[in-house]
PASEBA-1860 file (N, C-alpha, C; in nm, 3 decimals):
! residues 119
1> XXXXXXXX> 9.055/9.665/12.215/9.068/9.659/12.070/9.210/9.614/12.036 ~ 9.185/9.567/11.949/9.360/9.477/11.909/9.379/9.537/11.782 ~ 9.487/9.610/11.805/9.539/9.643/11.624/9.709/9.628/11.636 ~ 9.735/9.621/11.503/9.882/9.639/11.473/9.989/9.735/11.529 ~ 10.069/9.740/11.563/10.145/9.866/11.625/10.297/9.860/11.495 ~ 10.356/9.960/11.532/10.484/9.990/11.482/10.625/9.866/11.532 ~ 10.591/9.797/11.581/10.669/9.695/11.620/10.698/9.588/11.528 ~ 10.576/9.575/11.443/10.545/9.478/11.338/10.641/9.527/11.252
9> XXXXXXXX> 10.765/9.430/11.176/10.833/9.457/11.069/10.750/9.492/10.937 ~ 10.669/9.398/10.898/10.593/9.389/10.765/10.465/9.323/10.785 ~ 10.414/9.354/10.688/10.302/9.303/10.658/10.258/9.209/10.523 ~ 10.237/9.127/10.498/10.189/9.038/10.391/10.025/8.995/10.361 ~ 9.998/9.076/10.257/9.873/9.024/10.252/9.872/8.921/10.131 ~ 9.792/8.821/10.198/9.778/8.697/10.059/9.696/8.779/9.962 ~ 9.781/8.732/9.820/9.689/8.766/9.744/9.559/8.718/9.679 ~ 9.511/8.592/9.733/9.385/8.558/9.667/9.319/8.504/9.742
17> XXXXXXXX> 9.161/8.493/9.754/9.089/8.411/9.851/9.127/8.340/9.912 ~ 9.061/8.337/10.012/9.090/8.184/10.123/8.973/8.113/10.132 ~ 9.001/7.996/10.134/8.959/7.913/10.201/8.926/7.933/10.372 ~ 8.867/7.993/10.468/8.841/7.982/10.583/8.801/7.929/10.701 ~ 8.742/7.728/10.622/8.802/7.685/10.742/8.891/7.628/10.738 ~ 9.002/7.687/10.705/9.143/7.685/10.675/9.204/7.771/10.873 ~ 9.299/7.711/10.944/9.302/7.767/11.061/9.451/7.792/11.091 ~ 9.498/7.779/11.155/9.659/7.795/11.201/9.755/7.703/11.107
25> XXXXXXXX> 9.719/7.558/11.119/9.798/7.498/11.038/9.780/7.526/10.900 ~ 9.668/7.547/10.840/9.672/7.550/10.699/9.684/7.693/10.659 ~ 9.654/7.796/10.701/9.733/7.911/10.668/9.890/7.944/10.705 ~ 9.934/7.897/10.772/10.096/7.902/10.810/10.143/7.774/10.655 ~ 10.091/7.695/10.606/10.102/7.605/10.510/10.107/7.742/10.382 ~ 9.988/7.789/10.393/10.003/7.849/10.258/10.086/7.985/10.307 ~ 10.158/8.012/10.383/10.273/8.188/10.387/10.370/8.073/10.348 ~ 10.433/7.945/10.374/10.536/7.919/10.355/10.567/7.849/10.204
33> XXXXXXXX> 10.453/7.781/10.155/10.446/7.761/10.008/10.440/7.849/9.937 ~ 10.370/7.962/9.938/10.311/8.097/9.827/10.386/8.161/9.838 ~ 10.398/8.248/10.017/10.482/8.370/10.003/10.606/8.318/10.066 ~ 10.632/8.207/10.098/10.780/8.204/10.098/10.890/8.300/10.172 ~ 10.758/8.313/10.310/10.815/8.391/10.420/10.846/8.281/10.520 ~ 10.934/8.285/10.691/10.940/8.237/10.723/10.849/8.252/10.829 ~ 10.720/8.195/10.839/10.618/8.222/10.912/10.631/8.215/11.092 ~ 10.760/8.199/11.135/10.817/8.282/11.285/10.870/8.400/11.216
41> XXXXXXXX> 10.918/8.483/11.136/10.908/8.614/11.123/10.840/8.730/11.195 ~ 10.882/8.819/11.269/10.798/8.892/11.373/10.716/8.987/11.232 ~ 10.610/8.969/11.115/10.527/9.010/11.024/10.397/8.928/11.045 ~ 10.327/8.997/11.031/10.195/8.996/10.982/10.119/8.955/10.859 ~ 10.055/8.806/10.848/9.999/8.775/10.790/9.893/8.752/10.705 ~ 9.824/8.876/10.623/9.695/8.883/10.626/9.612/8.802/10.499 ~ 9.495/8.733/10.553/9.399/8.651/10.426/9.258/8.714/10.473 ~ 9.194/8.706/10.323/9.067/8.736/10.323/8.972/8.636/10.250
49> XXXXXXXX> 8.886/8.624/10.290/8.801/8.531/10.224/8.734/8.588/10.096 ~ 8.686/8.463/9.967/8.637/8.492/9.874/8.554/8.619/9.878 ~ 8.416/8.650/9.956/8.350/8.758/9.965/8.386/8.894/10.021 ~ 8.526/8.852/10.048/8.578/8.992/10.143/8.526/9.102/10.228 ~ 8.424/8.985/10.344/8.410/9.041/10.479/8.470/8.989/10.528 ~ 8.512/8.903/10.566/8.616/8.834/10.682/8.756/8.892/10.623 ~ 8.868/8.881/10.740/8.964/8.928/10.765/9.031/8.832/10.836 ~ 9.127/8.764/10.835/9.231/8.666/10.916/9.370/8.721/10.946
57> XXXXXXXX> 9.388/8.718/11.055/9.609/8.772/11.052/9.618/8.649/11.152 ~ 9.755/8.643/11.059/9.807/8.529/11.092/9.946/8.562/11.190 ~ 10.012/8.504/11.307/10.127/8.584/11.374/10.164/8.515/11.461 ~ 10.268/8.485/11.461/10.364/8.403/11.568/10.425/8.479/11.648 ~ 10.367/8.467/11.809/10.405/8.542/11.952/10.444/8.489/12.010 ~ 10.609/8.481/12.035/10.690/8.420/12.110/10.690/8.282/12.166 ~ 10.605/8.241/12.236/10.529/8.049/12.194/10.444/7.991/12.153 ~ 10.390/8.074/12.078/10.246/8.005/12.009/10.224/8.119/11.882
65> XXXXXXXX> 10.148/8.009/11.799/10.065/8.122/11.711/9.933/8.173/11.691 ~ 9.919/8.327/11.652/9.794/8.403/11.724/9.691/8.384/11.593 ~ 9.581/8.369/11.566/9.501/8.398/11.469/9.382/8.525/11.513 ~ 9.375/8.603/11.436/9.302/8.714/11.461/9.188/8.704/11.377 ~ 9.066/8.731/11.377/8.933/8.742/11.302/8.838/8.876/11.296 ~ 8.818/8.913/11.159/8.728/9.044/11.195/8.678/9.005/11.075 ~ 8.525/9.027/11.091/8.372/8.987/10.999/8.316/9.133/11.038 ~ 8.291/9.162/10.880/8.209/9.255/10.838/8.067/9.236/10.822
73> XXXXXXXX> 7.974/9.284/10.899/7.831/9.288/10.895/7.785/9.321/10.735 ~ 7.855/9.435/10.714/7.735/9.456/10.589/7.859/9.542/10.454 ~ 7.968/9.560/10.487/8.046/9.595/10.378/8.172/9.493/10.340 ~ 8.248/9.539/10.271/8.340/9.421/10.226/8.483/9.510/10.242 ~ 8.552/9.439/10.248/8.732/9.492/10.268/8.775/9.498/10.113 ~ 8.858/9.616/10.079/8.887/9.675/9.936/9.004/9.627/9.912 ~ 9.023/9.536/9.829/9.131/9.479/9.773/9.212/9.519/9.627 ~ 9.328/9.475/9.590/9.378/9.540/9.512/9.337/9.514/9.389
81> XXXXXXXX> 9.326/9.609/9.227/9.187/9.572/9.145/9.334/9.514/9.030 ~ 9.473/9.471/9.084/9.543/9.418/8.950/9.567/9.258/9.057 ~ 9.509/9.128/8.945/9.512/9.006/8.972/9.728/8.985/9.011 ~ 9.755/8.896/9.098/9.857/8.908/9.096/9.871/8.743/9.219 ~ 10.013/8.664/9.179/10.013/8.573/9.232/10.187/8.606/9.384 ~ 10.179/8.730/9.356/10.259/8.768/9.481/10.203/8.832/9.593 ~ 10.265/8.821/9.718/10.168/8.886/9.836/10.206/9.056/9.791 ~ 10.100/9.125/9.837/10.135/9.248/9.871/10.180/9.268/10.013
89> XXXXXXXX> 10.284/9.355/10.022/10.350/9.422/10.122/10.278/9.582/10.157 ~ 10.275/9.543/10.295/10.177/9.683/10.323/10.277/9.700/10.462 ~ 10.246/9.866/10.488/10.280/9.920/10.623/10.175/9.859/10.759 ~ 10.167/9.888/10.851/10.149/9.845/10.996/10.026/10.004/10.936 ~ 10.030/10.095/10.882/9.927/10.210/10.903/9.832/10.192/10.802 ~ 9.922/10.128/10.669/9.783/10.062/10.531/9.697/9.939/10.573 ~ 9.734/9.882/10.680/9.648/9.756/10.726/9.560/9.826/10.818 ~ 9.576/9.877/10.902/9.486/9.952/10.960/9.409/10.029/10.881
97> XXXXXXXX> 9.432/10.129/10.821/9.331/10.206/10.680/9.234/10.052/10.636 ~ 9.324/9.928/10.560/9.245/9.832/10.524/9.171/9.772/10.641 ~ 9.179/9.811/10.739/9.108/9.743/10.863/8.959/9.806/10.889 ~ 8.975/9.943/10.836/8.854/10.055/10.870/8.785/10.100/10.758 ~ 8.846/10.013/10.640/8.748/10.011/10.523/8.805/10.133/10.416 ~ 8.936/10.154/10.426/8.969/10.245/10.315/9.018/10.154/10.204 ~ 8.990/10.204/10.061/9.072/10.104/9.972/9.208/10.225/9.940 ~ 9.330/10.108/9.983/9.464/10.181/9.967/9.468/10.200/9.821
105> XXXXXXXX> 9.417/10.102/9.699/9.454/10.153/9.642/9.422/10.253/9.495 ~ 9.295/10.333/9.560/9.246/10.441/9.497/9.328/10.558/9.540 ~ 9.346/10.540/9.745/9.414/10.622/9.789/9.548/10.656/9.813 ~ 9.621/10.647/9.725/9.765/10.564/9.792/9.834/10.734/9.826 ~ 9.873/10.759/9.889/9.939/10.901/9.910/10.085/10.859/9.795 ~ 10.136/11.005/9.782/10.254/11.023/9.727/10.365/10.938/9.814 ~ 10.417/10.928/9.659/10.577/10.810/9.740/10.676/10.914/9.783 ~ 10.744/10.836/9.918/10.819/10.882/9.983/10.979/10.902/9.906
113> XXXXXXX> 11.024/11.033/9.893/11.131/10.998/9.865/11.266/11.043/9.921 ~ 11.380/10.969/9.929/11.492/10.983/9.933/11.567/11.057/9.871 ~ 11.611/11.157/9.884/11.661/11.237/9.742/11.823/11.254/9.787 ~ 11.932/11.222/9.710/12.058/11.183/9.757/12.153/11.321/9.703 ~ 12.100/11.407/9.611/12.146/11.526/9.541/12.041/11.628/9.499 ~ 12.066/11.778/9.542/11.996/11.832/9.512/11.979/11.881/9.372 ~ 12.088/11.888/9.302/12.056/11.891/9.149/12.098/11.799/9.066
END
């Protein structure tokens, strides 16, 4: 089984459909036009197709780049319900949740905080 580990800096999920037979070149086309990452970045790339069973990560491993694929038989991957033309940034543990069919964002746990003074 192939999943994400803690090694991964970030995560980027595109925010709007894909096109899917869209492949290495044309998704590394759209992280560097849209999200305006530098797609050798040791992050994680993620697109979903219009119907949101398919799943694509996109990832550059040291000499080549990896494309990953996961198709859903019979449910769909839960995406975020505010339209938006920026990627979302997710953890290495919310892509996995989005990998196993949780929607992050009904569930989002409490934000972490930093607290610099106690009163």
């Amino acid at each position: 089984m192939m999943r994400p580990d803690a090694k991964v800096e970030k995560v980027y999920l595109y925010p709007k459909p894909v096109d899917f037979r869209k492949s290495i070149d044309g998704l590394a086309a759209l992280v560097e036009l849209d999200i305006k990452v530098a797609v050798f970045d040791p992050v994680l790339f993620v697109f979903l197709n219009k119907p949101r069973n398919r799943v694509k990560i996109l990832y550059w491993e040291r000499n080549g780049f990896c494309l990953w694929l996961k198709r859903l038989e019979s449910e769909r991957f839960k995406t975020s319900p505010d339209a938006t033309d920026e990627a979302i940034v997710l953890t290495v543990q919310e892509l996995n949740w989005l990998l196993d069919g949780f929607d992050l964002w009904r569930n989002r746990p409490h934000q972490v905080l930093t607290p610099r003074f106690v009163a």
